[in-house]
ZANU-168970 format. One record per residue (C-alpha): z negated, y, x negated; residue number from 1; residue in one letter. Coordinates in nm, 3 decimals. Layout:
BEGIN
(marvo (Z, Y, X), NUM, 'A')
...
// end
This chain:
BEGIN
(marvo (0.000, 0.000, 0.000), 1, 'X')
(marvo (0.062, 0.345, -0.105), 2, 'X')
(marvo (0.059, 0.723, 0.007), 3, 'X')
(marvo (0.238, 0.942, -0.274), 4, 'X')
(marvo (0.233, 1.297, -0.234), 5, 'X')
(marvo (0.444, 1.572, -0.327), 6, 'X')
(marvo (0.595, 1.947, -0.292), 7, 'X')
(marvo (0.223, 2.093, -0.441), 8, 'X')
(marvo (0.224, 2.383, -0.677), 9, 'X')
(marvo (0.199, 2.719, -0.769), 10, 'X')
(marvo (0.291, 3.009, -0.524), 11, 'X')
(marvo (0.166, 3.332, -0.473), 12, 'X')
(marvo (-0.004, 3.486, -0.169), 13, 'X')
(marvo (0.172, 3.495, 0.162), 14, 'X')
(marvo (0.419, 3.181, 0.015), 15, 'X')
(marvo (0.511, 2.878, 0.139), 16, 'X')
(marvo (0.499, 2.571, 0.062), 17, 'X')
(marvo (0.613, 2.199, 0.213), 18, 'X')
(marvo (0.412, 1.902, 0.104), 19, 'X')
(marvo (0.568, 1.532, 0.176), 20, 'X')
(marvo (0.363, 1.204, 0.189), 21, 'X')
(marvo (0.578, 0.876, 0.164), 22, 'X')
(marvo (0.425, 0.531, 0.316), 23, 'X')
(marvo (0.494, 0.232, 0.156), 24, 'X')
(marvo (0.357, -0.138, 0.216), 25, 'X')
(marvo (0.199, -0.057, 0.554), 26, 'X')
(marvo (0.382, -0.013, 0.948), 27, 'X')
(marvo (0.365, 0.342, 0.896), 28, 'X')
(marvo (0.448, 0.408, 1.241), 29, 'X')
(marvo (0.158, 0.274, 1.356), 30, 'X')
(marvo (-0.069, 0.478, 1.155), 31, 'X')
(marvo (-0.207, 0.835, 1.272), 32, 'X')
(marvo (-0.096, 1.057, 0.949), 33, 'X')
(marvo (-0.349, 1.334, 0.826), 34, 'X')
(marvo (-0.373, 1.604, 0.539), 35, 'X')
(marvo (-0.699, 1.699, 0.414), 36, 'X')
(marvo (-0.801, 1.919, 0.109), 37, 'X')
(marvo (-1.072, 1.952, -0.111), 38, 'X')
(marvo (-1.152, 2.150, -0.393), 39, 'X')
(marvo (-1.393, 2.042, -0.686), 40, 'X')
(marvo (-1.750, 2.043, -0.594), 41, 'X')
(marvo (-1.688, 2.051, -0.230), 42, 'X')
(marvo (-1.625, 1.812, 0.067), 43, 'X')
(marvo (-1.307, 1.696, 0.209), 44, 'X')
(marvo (-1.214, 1.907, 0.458), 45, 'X')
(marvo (-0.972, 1.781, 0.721), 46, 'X')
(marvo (-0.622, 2.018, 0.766), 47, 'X')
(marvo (-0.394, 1.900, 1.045), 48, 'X')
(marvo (-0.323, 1.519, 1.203), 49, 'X')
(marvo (-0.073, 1.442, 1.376), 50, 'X')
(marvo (-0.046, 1.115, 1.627), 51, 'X')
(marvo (0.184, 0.802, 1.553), 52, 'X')
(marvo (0.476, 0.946, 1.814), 53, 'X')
(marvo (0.429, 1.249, 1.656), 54, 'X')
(marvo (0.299, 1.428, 2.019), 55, 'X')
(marvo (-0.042, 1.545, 1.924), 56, 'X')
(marvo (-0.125, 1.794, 1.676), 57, 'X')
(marvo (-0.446, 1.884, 1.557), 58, 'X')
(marvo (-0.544, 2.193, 1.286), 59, 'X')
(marvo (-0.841, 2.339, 1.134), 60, 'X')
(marvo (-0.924, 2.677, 1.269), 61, 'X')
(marvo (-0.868, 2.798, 0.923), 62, 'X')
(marvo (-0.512, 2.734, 0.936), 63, 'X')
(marvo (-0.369, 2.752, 1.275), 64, 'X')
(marvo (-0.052, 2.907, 1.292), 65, 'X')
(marvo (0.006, 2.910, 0.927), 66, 'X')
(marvo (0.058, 2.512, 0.899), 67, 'X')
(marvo (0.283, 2.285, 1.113), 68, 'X')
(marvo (0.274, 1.946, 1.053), 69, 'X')
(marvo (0.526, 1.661, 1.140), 70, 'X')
(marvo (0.622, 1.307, 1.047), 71, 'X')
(marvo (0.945, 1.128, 1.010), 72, 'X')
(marvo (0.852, 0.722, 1.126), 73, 'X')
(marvo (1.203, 0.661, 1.010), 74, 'X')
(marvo (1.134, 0.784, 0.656), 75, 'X')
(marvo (0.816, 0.679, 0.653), 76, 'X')
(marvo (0.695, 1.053, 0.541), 77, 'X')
(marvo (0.469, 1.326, 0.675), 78, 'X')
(marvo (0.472, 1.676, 0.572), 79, 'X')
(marvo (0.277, 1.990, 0.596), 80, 'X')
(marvo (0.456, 2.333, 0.631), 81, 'X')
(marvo (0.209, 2.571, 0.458), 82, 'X')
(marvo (0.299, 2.950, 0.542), 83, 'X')
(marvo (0.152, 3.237, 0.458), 84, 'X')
(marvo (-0.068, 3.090, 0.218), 85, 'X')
(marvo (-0.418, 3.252, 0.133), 86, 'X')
(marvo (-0.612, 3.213, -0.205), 87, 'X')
(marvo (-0.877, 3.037, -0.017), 88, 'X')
(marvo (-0.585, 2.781, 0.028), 89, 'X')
(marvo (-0.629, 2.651, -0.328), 90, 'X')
(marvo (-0.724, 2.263, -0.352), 91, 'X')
(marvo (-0.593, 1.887, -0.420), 92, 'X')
(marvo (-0.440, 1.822, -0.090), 93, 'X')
(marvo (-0.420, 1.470, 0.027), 94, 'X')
(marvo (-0.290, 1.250, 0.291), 95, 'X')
(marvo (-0.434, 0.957, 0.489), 96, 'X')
(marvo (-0.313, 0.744, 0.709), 97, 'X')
(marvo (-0.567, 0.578, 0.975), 98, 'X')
(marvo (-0.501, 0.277, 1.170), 99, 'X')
(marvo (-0.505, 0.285, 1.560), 100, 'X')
(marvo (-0.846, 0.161, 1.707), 101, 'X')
(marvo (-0.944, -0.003, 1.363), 102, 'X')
(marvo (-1.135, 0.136, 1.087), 103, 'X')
(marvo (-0.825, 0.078, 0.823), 104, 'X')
(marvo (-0.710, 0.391, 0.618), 105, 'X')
(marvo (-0.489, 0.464, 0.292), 106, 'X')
(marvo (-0.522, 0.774, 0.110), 107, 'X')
(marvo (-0.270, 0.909, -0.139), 108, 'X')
(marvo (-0.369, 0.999, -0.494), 109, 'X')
(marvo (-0.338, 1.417, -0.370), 110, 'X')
(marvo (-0.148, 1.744, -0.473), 111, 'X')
(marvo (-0.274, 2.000, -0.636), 112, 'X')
(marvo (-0.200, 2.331, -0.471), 113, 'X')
(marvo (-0.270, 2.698, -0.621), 114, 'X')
(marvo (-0.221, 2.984, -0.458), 115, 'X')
(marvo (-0.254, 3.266, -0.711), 116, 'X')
(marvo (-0.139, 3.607, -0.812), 117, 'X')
// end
């Protein structure tokens, strides 16, 4: 099984940026996808999730309206739009994937994102 992140970097403030998370070795379609972030020192801090049709959204208050997230069952791949990125933004992004009605999850290895001037 693996999650491998990608699209992370350096922008400045009010960027963009579009991370990707490919599935591999699991029914990805069956999997509710999820980003969270964390920086060093602090907990993990869940972003956006999106259900396995791709339906449902769900974002932190902190960044509603500035990230959109979507999945592609067919390339096995969610990504997070990140607009109008904020310093407070900065922090190893990661995606999970969490099986439906078991306790089963995959996490990718993360993306470091810096927003910076």
């Amino acid at each position: 099984v693996q999650l491998v992140e990608s699209g992370g970097g350096l922008v400045q403030p009010g960027g963009s940026l579009r991370l990707s998370c490919v599935g591999s070795g699991f029914t990805f379609r069956y999997y509710v996808m999820k980003w969270y972030r964390q920086a060093p020192g602090k907990g993990r801090e869940m972003v956006a999730g999106v259900t396995i049709d791709g339906g449902r959204k769900n974002y932190a208050d902190s960044v509603k309206g500035r990230f959109f997230i979507s999945r592609d069952n067919v390339r096995k791949t969610v990504y997070l739009q990140m607009n109008s990125l904020k310093l407070e933004d900065t922090d190893i992004y990661y995606c999970e994937a969490e099986g439906m009605g078991s306790s089963t999850e995959y996490w990718g290895q993360g993306t470091q994102v810096t927003v910076s001037s």
